[in-house]
C-alpha positions as CSV (number, residue, x, y, z in Angstrom):
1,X,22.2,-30.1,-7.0
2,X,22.5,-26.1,-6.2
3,X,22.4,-25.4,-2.5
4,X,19.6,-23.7,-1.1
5,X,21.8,-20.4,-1.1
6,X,22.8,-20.7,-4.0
7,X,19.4,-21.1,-5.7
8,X,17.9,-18.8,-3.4
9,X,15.9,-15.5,-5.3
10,X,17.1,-12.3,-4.3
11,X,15.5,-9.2,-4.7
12,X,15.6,-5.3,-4.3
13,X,13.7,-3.9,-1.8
14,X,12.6,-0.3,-1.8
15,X,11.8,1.8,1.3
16,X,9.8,4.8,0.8
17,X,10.4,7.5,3.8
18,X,9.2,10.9,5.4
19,X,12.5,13.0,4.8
20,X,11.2,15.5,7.9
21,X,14.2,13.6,9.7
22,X,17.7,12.3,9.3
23,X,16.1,10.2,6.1
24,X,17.3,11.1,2.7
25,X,14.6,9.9,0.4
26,X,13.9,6.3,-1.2
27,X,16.7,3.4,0.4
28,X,17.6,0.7,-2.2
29,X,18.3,-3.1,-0.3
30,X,19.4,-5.9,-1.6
31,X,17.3,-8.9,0.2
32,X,18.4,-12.7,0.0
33,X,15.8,-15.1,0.7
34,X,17.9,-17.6,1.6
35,X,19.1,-15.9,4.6
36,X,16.4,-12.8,5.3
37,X,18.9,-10.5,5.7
38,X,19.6,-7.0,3.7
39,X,22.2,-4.8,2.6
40,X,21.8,-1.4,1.6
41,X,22.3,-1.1,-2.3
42,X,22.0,3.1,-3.3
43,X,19.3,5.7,-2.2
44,X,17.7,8.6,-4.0
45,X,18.5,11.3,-2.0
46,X,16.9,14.7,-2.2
47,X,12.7,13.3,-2.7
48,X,11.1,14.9,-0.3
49,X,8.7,12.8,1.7
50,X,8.3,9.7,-0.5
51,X,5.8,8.0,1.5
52,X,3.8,5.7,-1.1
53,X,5.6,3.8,-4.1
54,X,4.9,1.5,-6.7
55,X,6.4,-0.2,-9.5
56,X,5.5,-0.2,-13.3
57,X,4.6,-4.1,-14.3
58,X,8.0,-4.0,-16.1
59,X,10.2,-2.7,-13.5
60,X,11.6,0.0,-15.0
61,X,10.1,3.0,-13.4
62,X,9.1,3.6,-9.6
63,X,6.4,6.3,-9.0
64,X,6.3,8.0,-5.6
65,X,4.1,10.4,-4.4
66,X,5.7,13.5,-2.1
67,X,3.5,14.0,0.8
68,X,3.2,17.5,1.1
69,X,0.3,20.0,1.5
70,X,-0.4,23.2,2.8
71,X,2.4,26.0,1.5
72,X,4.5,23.0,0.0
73,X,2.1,21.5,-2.5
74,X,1.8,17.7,-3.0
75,X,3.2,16.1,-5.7
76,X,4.1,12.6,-7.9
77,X,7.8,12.0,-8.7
78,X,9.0,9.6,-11.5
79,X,12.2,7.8,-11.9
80,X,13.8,5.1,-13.9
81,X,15.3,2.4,-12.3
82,X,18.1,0.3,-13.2
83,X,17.6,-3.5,-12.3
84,X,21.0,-4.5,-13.0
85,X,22.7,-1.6,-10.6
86,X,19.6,-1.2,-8.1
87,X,19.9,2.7,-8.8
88,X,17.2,5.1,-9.1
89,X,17.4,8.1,-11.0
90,X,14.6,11.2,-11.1
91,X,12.9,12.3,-14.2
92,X,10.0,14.4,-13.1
93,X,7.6,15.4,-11.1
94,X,3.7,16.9,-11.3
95,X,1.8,18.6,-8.7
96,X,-0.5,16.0,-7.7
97,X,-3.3,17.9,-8.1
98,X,-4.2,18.2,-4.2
99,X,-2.5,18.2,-0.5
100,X,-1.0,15.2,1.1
101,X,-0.5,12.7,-1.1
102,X,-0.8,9.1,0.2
103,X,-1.0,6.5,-2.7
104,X,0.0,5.8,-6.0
105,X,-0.8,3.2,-8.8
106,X,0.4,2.1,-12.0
107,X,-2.0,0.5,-14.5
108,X,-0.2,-2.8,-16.3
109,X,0.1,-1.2,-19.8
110,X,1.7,1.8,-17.8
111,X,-0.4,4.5,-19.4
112,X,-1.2,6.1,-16.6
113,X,-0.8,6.5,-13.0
114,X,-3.4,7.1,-10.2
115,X,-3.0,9.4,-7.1
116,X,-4.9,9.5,-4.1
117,X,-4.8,13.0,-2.3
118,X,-5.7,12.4,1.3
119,X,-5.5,16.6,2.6
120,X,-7.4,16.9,-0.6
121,X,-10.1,14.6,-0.7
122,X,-9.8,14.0,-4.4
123,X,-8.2,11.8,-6.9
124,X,-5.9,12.2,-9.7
125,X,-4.7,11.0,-13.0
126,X,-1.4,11.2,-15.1
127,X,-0.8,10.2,-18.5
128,X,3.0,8.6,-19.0
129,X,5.1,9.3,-21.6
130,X,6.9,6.3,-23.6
131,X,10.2,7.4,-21.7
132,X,8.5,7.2,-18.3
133,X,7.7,11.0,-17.8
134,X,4.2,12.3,-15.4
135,X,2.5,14.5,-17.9
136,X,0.4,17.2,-16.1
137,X,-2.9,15.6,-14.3
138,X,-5.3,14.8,-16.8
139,X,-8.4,14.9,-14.7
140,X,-8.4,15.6,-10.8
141,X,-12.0,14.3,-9.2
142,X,-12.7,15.7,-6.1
143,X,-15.0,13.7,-4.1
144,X,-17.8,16.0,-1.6
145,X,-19.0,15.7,1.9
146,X,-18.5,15.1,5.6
147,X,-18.2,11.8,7.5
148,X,-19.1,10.2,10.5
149,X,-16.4,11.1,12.8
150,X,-15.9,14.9,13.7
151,X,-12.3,14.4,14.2
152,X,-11.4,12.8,11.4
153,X,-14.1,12.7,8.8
154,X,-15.1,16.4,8.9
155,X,-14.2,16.0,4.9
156,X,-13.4,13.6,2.1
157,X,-9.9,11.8,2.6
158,X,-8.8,9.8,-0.5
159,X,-6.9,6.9,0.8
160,X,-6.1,4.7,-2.2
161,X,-6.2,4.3,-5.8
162,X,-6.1,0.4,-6.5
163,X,-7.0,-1.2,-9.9
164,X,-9.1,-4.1,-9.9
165,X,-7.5,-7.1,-11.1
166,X,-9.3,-6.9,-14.8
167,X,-7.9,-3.4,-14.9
168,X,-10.9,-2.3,-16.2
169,X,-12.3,-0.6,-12.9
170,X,-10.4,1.7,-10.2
171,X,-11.6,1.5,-6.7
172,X,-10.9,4.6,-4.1
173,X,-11.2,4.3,-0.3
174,X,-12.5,7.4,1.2
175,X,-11.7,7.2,4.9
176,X,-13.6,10.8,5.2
177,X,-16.6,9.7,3.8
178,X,-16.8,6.0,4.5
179,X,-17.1,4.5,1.0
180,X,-15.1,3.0,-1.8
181,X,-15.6,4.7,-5.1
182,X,-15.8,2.9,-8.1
183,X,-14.9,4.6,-11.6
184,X,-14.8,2.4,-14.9
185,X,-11.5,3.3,-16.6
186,X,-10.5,3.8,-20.3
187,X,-7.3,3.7,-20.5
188,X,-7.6,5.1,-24.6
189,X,-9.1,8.7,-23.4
190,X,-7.5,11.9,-22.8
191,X,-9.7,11.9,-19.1
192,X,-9.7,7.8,-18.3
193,X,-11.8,7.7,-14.9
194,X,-15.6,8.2,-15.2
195,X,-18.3,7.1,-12.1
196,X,-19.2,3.6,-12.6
197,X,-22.9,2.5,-12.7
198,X,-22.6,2.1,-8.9
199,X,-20.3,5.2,-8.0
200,X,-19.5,4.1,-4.4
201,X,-20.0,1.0,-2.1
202,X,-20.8,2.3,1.6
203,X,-18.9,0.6,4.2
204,X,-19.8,1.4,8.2
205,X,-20.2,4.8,10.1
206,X,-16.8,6.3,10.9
207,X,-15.3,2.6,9.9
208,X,-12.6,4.7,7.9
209,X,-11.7,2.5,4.8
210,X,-7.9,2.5,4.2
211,X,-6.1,0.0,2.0
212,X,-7.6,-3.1,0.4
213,X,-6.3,-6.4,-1.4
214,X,-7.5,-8.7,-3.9
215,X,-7.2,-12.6,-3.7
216,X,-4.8,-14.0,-6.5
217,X,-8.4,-15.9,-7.9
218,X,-9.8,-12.3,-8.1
219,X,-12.9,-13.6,-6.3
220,X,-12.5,-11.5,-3.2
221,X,-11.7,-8.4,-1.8
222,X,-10.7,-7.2,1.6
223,X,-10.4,-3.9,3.1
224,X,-9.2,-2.8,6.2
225,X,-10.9,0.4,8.3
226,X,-8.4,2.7,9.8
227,X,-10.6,4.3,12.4
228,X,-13.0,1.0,13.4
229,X,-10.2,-1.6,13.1
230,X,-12.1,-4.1,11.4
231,X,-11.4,-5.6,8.2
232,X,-14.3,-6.1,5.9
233,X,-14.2,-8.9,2.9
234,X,-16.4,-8.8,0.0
235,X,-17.3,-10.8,-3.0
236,X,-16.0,-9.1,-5.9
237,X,-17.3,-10.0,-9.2
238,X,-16.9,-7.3,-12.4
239,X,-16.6,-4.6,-10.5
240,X,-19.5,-5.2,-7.6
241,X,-18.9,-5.5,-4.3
242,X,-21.0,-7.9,-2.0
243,X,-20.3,-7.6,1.4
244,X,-19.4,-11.5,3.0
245,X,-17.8,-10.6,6.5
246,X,-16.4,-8.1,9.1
247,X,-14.0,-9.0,11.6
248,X,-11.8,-7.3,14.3
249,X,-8.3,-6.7,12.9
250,X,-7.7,-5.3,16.9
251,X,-9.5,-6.5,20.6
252,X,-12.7,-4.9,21.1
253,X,-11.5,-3.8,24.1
254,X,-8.8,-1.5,22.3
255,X,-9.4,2.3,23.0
256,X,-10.6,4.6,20.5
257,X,-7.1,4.9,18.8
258,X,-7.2,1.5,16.8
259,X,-4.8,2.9,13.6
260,X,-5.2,0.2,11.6
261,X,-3.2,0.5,8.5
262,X,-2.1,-2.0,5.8
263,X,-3.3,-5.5,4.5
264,X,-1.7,-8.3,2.4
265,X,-2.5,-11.7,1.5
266,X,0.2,-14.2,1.7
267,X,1.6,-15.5,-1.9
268,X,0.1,-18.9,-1.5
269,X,-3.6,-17.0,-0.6
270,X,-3.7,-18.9,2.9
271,X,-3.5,-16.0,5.0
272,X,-4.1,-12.8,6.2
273,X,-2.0,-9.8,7.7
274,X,-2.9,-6.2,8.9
275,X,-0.9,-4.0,11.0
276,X,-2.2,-2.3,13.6
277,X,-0.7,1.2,15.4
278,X,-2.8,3.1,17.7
279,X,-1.6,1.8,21.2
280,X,-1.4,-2.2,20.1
281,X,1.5,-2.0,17.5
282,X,1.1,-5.3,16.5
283,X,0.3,-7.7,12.8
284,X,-2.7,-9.5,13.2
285,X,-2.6,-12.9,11.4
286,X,-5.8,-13.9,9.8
287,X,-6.5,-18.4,8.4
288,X,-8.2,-17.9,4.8
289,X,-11.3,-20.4,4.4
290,X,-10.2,-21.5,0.4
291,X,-13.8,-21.6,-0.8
292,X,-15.4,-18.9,0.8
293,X,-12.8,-16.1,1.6
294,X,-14.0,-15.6,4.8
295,X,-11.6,-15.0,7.7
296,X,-10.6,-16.7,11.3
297,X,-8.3,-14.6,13.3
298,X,-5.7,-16.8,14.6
299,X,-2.6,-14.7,16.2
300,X,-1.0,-11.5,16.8
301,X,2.6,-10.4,16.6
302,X,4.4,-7.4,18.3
303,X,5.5,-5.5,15.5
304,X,8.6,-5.1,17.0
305,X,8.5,-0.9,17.2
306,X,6.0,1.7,17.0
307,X,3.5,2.8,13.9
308,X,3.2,-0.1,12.1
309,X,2.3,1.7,8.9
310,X,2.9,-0.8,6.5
311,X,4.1,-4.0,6.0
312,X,5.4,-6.4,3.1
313,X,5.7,-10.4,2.4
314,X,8.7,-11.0,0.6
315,X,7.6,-13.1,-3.2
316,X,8.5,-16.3,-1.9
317,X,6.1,-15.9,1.4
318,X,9.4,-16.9,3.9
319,X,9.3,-13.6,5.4
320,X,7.3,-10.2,6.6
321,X,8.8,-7.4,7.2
322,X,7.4,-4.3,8.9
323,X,7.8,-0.7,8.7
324,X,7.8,1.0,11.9
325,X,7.4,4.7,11.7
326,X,8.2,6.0,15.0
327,X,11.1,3.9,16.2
328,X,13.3,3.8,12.6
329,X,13.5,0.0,12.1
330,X,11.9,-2.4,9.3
331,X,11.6,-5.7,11.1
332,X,12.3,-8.5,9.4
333,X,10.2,-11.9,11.0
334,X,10.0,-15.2,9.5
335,X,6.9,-16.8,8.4
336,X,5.9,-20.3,8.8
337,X,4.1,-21.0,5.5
338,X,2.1,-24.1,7.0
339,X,1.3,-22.2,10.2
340,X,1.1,-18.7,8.9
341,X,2.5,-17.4,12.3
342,X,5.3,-15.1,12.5
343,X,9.2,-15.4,14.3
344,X,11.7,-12.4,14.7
345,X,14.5,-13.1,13.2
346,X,16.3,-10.5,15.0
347,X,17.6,-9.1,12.0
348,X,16.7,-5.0,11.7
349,X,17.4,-2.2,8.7
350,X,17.6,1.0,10.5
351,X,16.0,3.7,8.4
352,X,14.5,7.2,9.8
353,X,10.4,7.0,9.4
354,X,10.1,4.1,7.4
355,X,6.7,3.8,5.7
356,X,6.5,1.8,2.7
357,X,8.5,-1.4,1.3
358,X,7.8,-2.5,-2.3
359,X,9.8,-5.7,-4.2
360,X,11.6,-6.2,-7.6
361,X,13.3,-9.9,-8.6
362,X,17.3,-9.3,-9.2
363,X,17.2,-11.1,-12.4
């Protein structure tokens, strides 16, 4: 019989960054399961401010967007990455077709990739070459208007570009505007985003949609508001959205500054996570009723630094780590998967402004 460590998965873990520090660009780990601990692998040095990734559904490119705006413009960077060495190497890059870049998505037959401009307020879309290449955006939609909150709504903000789990729809949070845009793609055309039959689902005044995730039976969908901390769930069915629940990613007696950021699901589908910045800097930890989706808040964890912007569970749901913007450390907690609560392990990677982890299985 193998040992635990020596069956134990291990995978790469990729840390996107804002390079306006001592960071370089995109750190490569290597993580081991068995013992939730990482060692640093390669980084991609010289990509300025890769604050979203995403993987291809074969691995073998990584798309990150470079969060600029203003005299710098934004833009979408492509490399291929080798799975055997854990190295990335640069092919291109497009202007992203408007400022600040936040998100980036892939669609499974890797025709094209999907960029959500936050300065911009608009959405774009690049066709991919066979060896992995951004062509220039095929079609940029700018979305129109002025939101709830003076502050931060006096515009659109694109926030995401997430495929639904069909692939045949995209959904786009707009924290600016309140509402998640719904465009029916066809992934065969030269422009391969046009408005769906119901262009936008409205969530709550100034709620500030953010980041969503699907549940792995595709029956649900759950969003979490950046500027109201509360995460909303919905029924999804073919691309419609039927609102089930909200409920308070944060305590109501929070101040204004809730900062909610990121969402996940846990492998199994039995719980819950968002992070939370703002002034609470902590992962709230959600109980997942199996047959109707809806949620019962059950814990909090300090995230153990400051700006919680996003968070990851490694594939086999032992362990969440979090990236902590301000203070420079991903912390690395283990999860009970009966329980769903989370432990520190103790265990740190120092990186300068870390800001997004993504997986790939070391085959």
């Amino acid at each position: 019989m193998l040992s635990i460590a020596a069956s134990a998965q291990k995978y790469y873990l990729l840390i996107g960054t804002y390079t306006t520090g001592s960071s370089k660009g995109i750190y490569v780990y290597r993580f081991d399961e068995a013992t939730g601990t990482a060692e640093p692998v390669s980084v991609a040095d010289g990509v300025d401010n890769p604050s979203y990734l995403t993987f291809s559904a074969d691995g073998q490119n990584v798309y990150a967007v470079n969060e600029n705006g203003g005299k710098t413009a934004g833009a979408v960077s492509a490399f291929s990455f080798d799975t055997l060495s854990g190295q990335l190497h640069f092919i291109n890059r497009q202007a992203s077709g408007g400022d600040y870049p936040c998100f980036v998505s892939v669609d499974d037959s890797k025709k094209w990739v999907m960029v959500a401009n936050y300065g911009g307020g608009n959405l774009s879309s690049f066709s991919v070459a066979a060896s992995g290449a951004l062509q220039p955006a095929a079609q940029t939609i700018q979305h129109e208007g002025v939101g709830y909150n003076p502050q931060r709504q006096e515009k659109a903000h694109a926030h995401a570009t997430v495929f639904t789990p069909d692939q045949q729809f995209l959904f786009c949070t707009d924290l600016g505007l309140d509402r998640i845009y719904s465009y029916d793609f066809h992934p065969d055309q030269d422009q391969p985003l046009s408005p769906s039959r119901i262009p936008y689902a409205t969530t709550a005044k100034g709620s500030g949609p953010r980041h969503i995730a699907f549940s792995a039976d595709h029956r649900y969908m759950y969003l979490i508001e950046e500027l109201s901390g509360t995460v909303q769930v919905y029924a999804y069915n073919k691309g419609k959205l039927l609102p089930v629940q909200t409920i308070a990613s944060v305590s109501k007696d929070t101040s204004a500054d809730k900062g909610s950021a990121d969402i996940h699901l846990s492998p199994d589908g039995k719980f819950l996570y968002t992070s939370n910045r703002g002034i609470t800097n902590n992962i709230s930890i959600f109980e997942v009723h199996p047959s109707t989706g809806k949620l019962k808040f059950i814990g909090v964890q300090d995230a153990g630094g400051v700006t919680p912007r996003n968070f990851t569970i490694d594939p086999s749901g032992k362990f969440l780590l979090v990236a902590n913007q301000k203070s420079a450390n991903v912390v690395i907690f283990k999860r009970n998967t009966q329980t769903g609560l989370l432990t520190p392990t103790g265990a740190q990677i120092q990186v300068d402004q870390p800001v997004c982890l993504k997986w790939w299985p070391i085959r």
